[in-house]
mmJSON file of the N, C-alpha and C atoms, coordinates in Angstrom:
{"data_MODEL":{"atom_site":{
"group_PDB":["ATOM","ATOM","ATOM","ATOM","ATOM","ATOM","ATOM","ATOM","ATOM","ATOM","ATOM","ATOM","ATOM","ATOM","ATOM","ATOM","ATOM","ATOM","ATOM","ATOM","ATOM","ATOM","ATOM","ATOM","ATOM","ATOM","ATOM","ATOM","ATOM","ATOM","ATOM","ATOM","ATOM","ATOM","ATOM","ATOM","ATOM","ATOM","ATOM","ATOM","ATOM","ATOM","ATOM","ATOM","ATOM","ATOM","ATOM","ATOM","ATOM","ATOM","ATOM","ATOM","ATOM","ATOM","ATOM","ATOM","ATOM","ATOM","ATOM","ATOM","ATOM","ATOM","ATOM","ATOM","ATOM","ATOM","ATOM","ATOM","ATOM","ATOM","ATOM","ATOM","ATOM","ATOM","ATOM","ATOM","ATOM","ATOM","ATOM","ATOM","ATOM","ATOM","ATOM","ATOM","ATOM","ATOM","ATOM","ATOM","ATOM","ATOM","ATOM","ATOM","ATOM","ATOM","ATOM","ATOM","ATOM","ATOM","ATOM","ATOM","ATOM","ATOM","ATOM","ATOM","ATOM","ATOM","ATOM","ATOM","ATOM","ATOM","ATOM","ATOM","ATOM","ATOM","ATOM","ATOM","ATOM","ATOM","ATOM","ATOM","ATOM","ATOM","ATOM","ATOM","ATOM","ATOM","ATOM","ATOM","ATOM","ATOM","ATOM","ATOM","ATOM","ATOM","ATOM","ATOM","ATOM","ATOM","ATOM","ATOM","ATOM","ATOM","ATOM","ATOM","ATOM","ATOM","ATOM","ATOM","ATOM","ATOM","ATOM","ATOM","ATOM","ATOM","ATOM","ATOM","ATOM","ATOM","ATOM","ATOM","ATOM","ATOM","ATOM","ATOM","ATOM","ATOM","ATOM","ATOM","ATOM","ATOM","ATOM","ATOM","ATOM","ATOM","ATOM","ATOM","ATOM","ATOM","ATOM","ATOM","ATOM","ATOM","ATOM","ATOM","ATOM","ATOM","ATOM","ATOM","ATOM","ATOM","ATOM","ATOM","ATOM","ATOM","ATOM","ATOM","ATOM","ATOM","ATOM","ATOM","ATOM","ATOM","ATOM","ATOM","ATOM","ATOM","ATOM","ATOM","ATOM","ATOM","ATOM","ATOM","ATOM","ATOM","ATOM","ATOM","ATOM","ATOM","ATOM","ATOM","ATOM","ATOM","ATOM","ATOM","ATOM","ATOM","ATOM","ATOM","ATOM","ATOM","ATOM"],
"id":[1,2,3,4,5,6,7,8,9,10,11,12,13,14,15,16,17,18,19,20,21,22,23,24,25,26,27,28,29,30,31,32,33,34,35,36,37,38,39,40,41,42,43,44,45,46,47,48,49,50,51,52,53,54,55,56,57,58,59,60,61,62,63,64,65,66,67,68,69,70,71,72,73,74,75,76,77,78,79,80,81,82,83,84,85,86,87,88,89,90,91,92,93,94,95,96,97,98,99,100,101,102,103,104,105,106,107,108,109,110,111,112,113,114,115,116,117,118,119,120,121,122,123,124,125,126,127,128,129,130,131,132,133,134,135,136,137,138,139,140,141,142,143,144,145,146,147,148,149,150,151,152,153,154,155,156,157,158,159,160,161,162,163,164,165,166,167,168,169,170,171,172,173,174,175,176,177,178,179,180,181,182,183,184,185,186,187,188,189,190,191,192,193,194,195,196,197,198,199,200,201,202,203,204,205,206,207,208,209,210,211,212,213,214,215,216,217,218,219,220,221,222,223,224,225,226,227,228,229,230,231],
"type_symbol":["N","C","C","N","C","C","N","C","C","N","C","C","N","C","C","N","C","C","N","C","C","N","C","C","N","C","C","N","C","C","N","C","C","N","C","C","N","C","C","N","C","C","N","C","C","N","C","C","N","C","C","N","C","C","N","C","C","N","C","C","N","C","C","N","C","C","N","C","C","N","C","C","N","C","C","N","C","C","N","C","C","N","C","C","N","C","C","N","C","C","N","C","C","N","C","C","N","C","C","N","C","C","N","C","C","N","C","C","N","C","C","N","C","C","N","C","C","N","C","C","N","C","C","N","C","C","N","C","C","N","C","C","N","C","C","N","C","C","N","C","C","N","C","C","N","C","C","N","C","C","N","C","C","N","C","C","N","C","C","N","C","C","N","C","C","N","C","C","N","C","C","N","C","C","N","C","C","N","C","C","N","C","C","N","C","C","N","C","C","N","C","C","N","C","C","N","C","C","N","C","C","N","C","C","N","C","C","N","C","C","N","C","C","N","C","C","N","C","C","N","C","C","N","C","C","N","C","C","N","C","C"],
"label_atom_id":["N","CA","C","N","CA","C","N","CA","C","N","CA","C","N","CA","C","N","CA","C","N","CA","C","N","CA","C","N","CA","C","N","CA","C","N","CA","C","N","CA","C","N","CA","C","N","CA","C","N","CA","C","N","CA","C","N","CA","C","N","CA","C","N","CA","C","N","CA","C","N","CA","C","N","CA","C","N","CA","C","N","CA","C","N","CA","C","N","CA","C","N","CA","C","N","CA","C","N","CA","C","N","CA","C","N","CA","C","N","CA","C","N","CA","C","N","CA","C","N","CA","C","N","CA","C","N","CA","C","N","CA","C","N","CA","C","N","CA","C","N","CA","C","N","CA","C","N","CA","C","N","CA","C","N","CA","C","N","CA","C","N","CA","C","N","CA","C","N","CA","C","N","CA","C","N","CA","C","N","CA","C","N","CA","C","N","CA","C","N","CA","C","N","CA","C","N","CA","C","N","CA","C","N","CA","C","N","CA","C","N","CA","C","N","CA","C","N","CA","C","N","CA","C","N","CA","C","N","CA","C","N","CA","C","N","CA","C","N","CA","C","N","CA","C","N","CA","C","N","CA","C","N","CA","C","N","CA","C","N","CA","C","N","CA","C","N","CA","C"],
"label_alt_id":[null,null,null,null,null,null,null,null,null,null,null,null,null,null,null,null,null,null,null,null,null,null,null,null,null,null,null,null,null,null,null,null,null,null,null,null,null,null,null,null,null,null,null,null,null,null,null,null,null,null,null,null,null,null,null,null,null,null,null,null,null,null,null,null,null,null,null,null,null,null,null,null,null,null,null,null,null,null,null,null,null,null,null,null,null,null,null,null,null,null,null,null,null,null,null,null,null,null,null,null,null,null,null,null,null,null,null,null,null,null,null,null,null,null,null,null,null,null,null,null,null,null,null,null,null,null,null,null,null,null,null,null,null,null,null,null,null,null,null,null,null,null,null,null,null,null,null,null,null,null,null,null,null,null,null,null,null,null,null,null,null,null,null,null,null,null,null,null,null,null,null,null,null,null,null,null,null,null,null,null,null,null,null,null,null,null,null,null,null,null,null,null,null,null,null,null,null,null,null,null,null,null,null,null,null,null,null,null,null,null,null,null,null,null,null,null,null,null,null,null,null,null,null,null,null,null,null,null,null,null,null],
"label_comp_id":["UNK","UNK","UNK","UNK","UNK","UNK","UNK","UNK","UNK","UNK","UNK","UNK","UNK","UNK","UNK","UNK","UNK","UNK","UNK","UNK","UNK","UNK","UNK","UNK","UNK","UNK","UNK","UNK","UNK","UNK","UNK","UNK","UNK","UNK","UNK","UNK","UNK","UNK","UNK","UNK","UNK","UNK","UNK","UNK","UNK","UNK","UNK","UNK","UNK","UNK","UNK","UNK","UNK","UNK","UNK","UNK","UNK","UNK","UNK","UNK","UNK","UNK","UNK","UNK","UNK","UNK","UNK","UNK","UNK","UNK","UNK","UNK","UNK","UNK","UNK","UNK","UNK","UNK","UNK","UNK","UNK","UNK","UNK","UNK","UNK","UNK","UNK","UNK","UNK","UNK","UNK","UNK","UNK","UNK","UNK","UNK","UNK","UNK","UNK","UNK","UNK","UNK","UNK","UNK","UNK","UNK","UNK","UNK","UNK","UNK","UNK","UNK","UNK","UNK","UNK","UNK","UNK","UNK","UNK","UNK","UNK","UNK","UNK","UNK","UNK","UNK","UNK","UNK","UNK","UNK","UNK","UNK","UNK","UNK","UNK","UNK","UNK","UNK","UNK","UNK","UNK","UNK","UNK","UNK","UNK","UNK","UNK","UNK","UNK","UNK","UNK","UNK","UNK","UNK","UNK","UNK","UNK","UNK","UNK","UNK","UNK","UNK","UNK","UNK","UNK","UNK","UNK","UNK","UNK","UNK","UNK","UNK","UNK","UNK","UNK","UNK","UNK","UNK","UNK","UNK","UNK","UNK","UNK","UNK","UNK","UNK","UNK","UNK","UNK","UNK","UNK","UNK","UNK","UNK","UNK","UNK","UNK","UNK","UNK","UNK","UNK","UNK","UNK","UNK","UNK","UNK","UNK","UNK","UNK","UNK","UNK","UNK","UNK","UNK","UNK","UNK","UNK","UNK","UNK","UNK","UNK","UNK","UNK","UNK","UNK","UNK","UNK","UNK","UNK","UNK","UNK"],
"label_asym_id":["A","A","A","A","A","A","A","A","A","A","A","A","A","A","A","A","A","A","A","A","A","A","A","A","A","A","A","A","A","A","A","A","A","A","A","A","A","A","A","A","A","A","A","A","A","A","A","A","A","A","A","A","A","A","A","A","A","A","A","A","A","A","A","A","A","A","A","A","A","A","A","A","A","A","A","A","A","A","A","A","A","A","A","A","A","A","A","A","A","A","A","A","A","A","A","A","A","A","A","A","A","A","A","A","A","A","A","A","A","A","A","A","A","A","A","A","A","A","A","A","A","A","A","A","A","A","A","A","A","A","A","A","A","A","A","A","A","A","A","A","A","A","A","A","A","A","A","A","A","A","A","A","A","A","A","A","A","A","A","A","A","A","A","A","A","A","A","A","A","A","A","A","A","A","A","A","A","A","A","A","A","A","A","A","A","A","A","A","A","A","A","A","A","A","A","A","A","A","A","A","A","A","A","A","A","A","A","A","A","A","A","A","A","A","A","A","A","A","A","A","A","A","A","A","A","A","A","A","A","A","A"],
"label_entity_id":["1","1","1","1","1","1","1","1","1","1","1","1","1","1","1","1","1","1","1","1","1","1","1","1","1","1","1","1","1","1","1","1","1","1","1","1","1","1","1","1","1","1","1","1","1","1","1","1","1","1","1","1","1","1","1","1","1","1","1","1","1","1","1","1","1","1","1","1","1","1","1","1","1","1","1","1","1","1","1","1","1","1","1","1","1","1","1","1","1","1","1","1","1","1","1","1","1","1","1","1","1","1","1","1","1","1","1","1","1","1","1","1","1","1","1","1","1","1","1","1","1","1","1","1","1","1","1","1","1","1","1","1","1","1","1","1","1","1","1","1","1","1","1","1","1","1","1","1","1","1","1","1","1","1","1","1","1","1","1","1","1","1","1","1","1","1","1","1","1","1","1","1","1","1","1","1","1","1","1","1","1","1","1","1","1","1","1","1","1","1","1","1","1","1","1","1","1","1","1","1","1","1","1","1","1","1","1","1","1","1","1","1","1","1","1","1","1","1","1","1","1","1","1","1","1","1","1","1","1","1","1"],
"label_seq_id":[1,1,1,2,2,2,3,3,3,4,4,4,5,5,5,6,6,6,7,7,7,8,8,8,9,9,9,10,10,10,11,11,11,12,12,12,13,13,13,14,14,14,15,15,15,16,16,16,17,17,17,18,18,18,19,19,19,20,20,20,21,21,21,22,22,22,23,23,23,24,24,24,25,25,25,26,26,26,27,27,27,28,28,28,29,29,29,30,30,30,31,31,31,32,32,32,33,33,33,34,34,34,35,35,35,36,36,36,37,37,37,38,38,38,39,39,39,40,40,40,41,41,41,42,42,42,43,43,43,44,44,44,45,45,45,46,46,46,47,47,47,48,48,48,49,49,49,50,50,50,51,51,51,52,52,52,53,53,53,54,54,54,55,55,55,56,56,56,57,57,57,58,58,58,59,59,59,60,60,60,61,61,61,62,62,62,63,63,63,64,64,64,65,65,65,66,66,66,67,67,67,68,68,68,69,69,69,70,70,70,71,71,71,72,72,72,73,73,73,74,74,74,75,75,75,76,76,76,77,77,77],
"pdbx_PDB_ins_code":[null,null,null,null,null,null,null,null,null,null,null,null,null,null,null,null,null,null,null,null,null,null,null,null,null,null,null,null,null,null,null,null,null,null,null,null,null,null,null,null,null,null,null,null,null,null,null,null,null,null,null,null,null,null,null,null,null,null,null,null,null,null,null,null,null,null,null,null,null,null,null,null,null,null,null,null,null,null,null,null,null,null,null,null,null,null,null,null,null,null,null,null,null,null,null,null,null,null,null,null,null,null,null,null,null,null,null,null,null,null,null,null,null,null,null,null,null,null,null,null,null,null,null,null,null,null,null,null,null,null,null,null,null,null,null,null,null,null,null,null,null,null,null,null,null,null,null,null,null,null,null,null,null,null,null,null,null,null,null,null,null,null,null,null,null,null,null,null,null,null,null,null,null,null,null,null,null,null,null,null,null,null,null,null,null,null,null,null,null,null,null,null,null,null,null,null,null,null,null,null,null,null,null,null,null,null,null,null,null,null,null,null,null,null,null,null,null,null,null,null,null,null,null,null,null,null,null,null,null,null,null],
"Cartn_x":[144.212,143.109,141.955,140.708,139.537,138.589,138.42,137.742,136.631,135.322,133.965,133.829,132.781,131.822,131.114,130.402,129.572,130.218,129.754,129.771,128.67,129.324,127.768,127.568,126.895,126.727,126.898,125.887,126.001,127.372,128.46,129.952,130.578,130.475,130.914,130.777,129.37,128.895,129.815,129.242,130.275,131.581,132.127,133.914,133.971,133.232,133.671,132.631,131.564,130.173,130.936,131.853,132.8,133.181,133.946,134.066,133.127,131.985,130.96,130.074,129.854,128.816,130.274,131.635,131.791,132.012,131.993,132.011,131.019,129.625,128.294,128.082,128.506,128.568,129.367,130.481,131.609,131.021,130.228,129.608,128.437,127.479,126.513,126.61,127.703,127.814,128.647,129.523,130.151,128.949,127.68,126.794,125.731,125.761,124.845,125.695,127.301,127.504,128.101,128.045,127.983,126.438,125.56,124.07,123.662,124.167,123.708,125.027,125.833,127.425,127.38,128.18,128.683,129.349,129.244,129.965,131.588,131.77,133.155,134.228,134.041,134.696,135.063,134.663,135.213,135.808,136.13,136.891,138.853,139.035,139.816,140.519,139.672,140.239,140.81,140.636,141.112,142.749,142.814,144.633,145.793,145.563,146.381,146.622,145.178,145.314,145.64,145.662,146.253,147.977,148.207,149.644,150.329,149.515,150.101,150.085,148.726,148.751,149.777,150.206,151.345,152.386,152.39,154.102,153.818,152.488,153.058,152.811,152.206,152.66,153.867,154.889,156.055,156.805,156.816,156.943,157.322,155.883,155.173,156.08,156.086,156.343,158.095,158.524,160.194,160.471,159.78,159.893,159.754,158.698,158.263,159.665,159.754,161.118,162.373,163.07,163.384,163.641,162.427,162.449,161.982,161.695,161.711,163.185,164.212,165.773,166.343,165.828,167.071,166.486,164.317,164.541,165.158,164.992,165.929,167.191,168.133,169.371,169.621,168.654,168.844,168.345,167.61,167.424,168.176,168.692,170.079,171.057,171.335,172.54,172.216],
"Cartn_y":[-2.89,-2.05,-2.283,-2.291,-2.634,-1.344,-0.998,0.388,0.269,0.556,0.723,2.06,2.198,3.074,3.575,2.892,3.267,3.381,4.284,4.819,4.74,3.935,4.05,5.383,5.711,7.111,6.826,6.146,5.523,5.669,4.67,4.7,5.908,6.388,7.705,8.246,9.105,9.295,8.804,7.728,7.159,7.297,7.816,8.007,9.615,10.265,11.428,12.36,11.477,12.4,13.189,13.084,13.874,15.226,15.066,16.732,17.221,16.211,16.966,17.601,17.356,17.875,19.223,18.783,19.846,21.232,20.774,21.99,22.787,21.953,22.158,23.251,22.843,23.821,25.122,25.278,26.534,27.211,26.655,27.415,27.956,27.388,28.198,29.156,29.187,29.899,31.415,30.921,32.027,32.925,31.882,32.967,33.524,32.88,33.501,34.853,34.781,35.85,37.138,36.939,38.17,37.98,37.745,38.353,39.255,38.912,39.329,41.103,40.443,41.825,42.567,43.543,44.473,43.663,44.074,43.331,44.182,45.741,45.701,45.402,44.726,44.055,43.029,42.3,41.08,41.683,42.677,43.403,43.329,43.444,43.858,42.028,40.996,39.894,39.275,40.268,39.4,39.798,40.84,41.493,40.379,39.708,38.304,37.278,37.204,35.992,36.901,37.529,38.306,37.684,38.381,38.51,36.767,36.122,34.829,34.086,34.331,33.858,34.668,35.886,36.15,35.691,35.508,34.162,33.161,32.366,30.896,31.051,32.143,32.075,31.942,32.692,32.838,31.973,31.69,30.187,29.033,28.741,27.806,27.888,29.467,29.4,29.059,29.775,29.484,28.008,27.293,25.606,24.85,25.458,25.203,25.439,26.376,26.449,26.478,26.07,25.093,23.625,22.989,21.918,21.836,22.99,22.514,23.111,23.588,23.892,22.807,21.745,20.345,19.655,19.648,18.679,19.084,20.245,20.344,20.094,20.286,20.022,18.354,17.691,16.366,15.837,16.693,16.358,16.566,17.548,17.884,16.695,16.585,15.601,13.794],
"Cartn_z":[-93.983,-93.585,-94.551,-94.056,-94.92,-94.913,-95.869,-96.212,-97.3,-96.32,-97.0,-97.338,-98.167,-98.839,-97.682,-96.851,-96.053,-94.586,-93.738,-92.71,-91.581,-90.121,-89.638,-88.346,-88.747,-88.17,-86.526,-86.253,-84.819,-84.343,-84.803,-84.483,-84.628,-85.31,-85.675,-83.867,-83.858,-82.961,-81.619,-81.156,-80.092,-79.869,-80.79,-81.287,-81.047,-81.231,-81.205,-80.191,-79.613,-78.439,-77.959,-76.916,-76.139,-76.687,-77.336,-78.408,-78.742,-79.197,-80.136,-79.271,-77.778,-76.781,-75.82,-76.521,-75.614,-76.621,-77.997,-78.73,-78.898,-78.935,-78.472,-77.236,-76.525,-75.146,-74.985,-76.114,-75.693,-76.847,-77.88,-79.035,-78.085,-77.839,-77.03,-76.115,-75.094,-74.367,-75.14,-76.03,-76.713,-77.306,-77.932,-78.868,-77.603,-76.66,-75.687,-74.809,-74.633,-74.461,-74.891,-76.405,-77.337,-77.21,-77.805,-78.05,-76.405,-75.311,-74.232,-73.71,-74.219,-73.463,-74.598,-74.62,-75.558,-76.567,-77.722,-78.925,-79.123,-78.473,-78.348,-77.359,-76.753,-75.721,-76.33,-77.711,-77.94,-78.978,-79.952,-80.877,-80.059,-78.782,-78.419,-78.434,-78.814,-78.467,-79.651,-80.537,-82.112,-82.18,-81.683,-81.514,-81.455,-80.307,-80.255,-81.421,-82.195,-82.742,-83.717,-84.913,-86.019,-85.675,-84.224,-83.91,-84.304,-83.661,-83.653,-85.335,-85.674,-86.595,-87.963,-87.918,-88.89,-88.798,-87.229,-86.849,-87.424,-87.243,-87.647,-89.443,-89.602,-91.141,-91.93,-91.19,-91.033,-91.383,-90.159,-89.623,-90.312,-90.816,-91.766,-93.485,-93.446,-94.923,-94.883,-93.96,-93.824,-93.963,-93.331,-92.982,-94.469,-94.984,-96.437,-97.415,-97.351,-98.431,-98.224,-96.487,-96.453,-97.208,-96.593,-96.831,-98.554,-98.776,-100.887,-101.301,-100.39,-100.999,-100.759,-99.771,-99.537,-100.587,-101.267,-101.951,-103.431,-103.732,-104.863,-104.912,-104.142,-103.769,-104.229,-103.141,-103.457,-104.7,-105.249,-106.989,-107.768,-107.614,-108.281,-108.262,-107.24,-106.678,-107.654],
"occupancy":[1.0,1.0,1.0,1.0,1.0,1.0,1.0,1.0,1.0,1.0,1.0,1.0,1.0,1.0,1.0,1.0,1.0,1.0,1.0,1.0,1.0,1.0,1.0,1.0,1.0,1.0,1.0,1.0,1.0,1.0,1.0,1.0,1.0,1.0,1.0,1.0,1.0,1.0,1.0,1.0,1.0,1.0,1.0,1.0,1.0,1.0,1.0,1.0,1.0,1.0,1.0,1.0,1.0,1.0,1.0,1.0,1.0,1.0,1.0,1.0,1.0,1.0,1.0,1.0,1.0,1.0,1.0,1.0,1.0,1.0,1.0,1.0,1.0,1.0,1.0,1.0,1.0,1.0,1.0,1.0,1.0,1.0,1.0,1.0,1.0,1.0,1.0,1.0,1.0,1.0,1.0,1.0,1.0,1.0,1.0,1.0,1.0,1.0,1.0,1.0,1.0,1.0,1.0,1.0,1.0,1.0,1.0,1.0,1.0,1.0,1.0,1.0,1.0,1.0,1.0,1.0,1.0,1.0,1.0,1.0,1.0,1.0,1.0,1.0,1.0,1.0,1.0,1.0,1.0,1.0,1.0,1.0,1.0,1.0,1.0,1.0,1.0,1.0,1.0,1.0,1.0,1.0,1.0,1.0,1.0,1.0,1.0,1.0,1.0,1.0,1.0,1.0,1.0,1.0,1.0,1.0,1.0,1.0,1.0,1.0,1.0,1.0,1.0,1.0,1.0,1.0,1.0,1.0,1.0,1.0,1.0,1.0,1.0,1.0,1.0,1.0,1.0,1.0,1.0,1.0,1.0,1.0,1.0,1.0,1.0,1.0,1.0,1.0,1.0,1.0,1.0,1.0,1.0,1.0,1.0,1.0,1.0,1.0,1.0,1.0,1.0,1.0,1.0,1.0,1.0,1.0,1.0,1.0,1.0,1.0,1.0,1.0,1.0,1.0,1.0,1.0,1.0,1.0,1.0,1.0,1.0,1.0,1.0,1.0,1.0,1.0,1.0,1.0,1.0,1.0,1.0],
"B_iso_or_equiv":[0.0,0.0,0.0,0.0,0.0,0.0,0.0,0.0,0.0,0.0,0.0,0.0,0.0,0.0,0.0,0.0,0.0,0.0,0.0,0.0,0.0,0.0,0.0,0.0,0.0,0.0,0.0,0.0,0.0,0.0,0.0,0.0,0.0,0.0,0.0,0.0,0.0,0.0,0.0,0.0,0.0,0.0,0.0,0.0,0.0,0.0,0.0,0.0,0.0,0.0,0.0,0.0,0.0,0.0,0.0,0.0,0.0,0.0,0.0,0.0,0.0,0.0,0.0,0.0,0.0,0.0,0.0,0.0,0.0,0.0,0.0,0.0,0.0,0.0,0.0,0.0,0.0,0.0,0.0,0.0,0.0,0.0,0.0,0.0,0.0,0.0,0.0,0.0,0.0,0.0,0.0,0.0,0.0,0.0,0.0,0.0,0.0,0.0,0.0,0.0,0.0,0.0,0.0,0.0,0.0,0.0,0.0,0.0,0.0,0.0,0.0,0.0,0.0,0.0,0.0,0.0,0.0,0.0,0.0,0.0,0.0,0.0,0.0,0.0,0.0,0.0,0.0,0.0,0.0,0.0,0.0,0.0,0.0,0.0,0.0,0.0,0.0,0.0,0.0,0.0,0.0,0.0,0.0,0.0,0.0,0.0,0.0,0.0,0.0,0.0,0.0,0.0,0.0,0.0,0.0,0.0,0.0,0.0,0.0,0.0,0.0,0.0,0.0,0.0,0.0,0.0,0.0,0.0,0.0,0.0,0.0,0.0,0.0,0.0,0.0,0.0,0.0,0.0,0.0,0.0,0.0,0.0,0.0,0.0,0.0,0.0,0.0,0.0,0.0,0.0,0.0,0.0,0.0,0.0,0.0,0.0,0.0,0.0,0.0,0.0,0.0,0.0,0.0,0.0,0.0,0.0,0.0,0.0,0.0,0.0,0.0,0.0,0.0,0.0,0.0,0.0,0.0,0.0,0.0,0.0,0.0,0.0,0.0,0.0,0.0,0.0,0.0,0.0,0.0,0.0,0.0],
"pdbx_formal_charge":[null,null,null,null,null,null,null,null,null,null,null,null,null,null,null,null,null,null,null,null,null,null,null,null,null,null,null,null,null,null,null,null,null,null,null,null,null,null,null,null,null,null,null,null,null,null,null,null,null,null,null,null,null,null,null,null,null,null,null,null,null,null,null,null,null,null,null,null,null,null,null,null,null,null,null,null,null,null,null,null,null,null,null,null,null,null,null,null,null,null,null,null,null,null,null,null,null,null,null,null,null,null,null,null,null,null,null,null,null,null,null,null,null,null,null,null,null,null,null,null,null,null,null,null,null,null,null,null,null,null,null,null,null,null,null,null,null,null,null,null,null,null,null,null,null,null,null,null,null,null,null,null,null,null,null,null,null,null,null,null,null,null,null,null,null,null,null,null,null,null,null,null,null,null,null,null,null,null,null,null,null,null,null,null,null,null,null,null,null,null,null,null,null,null,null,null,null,null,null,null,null,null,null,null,null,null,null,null,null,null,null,null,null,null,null,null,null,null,null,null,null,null,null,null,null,null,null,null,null,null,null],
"auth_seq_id":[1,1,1,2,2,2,3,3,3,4,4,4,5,5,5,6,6,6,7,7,7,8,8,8,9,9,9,10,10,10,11,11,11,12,12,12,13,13,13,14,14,14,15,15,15,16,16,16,17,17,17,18,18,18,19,19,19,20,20,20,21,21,21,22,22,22,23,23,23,24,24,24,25,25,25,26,26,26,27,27,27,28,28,28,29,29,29,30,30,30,31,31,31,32,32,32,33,33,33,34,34,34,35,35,35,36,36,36,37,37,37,38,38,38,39,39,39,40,40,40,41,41,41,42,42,42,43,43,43,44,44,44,45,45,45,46,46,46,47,47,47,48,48,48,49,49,49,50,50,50,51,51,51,52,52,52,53,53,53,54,54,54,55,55,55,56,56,56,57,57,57,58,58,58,59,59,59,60,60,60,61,61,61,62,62,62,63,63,63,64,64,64,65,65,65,66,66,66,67,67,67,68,68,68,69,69,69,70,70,70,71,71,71,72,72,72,73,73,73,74,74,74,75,75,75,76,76,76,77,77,77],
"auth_comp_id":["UNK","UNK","UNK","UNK","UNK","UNK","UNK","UNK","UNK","UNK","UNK","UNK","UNK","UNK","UNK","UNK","UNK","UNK","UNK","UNK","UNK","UNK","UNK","UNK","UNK","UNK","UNK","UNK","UNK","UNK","UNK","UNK","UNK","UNK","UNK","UNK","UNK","UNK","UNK","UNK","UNK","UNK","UNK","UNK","UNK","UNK","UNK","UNK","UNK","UNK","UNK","UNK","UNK","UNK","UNK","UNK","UNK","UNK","UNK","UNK","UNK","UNK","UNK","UNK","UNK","UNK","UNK","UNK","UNK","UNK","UNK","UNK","UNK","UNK","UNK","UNK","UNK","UNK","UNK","UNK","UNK","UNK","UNK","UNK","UNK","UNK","UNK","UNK","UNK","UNK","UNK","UNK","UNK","UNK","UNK","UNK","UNK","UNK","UNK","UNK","UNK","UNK","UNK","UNK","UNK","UNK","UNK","UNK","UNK","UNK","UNK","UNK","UNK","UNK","UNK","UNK","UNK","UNK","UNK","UNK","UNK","UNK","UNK","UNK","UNK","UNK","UNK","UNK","UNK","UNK","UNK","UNK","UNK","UNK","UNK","UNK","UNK","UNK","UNK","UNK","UNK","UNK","UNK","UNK","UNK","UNK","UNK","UNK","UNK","UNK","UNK","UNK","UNK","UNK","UNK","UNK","UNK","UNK","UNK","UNK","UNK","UNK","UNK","UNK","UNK","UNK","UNK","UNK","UNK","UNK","UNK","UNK","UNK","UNK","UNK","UNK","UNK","UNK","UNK","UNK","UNK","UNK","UNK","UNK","UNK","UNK","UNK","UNK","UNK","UNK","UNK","UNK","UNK","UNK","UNK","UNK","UNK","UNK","UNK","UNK","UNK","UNK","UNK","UNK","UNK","UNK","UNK","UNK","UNK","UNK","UNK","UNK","UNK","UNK","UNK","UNK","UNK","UNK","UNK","UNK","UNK","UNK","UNK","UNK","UNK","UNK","UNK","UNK","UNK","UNK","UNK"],
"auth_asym_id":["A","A","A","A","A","A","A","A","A","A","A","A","A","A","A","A","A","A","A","A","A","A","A","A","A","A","A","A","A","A","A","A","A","A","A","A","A","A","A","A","A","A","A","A","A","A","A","A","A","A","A","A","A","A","A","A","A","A","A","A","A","A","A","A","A","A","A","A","A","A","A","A","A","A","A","A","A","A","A","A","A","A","A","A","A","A","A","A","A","A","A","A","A","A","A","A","A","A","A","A","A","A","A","A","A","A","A","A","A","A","A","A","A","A","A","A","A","A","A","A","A","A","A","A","A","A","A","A","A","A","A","A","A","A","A","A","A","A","A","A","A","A","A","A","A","A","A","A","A","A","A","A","A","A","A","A","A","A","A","A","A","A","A","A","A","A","A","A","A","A","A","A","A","A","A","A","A","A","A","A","A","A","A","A","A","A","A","A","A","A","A","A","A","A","A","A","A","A","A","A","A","A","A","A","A","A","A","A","A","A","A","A","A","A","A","A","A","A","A","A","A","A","A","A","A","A","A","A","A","A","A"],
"auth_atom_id":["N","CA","C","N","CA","C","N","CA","C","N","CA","C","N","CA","C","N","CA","C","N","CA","C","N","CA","C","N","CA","C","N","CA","C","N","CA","C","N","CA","C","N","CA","C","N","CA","C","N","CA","C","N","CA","C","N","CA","C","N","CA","C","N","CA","C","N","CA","C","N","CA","C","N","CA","C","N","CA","C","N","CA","C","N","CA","C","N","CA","C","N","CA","C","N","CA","C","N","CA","C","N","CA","C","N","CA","C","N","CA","C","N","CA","C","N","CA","C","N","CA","C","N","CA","C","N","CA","C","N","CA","C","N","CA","C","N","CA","C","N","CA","C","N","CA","C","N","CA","C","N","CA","C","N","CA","C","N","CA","C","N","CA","C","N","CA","C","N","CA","C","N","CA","C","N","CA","C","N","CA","C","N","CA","C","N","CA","C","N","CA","C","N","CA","C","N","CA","C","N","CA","C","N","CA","C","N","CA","C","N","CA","C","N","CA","C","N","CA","C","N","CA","C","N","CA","C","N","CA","C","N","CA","C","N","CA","C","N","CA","C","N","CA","C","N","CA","C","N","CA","C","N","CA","C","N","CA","C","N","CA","C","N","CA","C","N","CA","C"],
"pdbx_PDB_model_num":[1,1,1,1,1,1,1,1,1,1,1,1,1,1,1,1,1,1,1,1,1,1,1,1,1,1,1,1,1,1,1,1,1,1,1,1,1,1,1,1,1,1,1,1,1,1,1,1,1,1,1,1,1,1,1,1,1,1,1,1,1,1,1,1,1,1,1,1,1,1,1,1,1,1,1,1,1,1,1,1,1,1,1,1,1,1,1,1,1,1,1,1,1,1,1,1,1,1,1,1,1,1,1,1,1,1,1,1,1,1,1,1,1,1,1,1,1,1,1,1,1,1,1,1,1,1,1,1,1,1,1,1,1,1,1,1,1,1,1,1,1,1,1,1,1,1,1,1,1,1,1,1,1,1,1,1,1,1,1,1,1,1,1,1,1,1,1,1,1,1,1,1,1,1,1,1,1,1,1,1,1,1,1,1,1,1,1,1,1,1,1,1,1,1,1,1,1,1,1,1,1,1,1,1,1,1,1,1,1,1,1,1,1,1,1,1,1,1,1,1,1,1,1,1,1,1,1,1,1,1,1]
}}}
């Protein structure tokens, strides 16, 4: 693999337009419809993600020490 310093923006660009015009678009419409609706109607939408996100904390951390009890184990060994 050959790895420069420099970056050409252009390519960049071309590699990623797709995402970047569709994140472009779900950002605008999100800030155009809080500035326009009630701002507590979107309070009721954070409930879910709290929920999910303390699972995969969970989750995450169980997997973690896990996998740091086999590598001690195998350090031991």
């Amino acid at each position: 693999m050959i790895l420069t310093k420099k970056m050409d923006v252009r390519k960049l660009y071309s590699h990623t337009k797709r995402n970047l015009w569709f994140l472009v678009i779900i950002c605008s419409i999100t800030s155009i419809s809080i500035y326009y609706t009630d701002r507590t109607a979107f309070k009721a939408l954070s409930f879910p993600n709290g929920i999910i996100g303390t699972a995969l904390a969970f989750l995450i951390g169980f997997r973690n020490n896990s996998a740091y009890d086999r590598w001690w184990e195998a350090r031991k060994i």
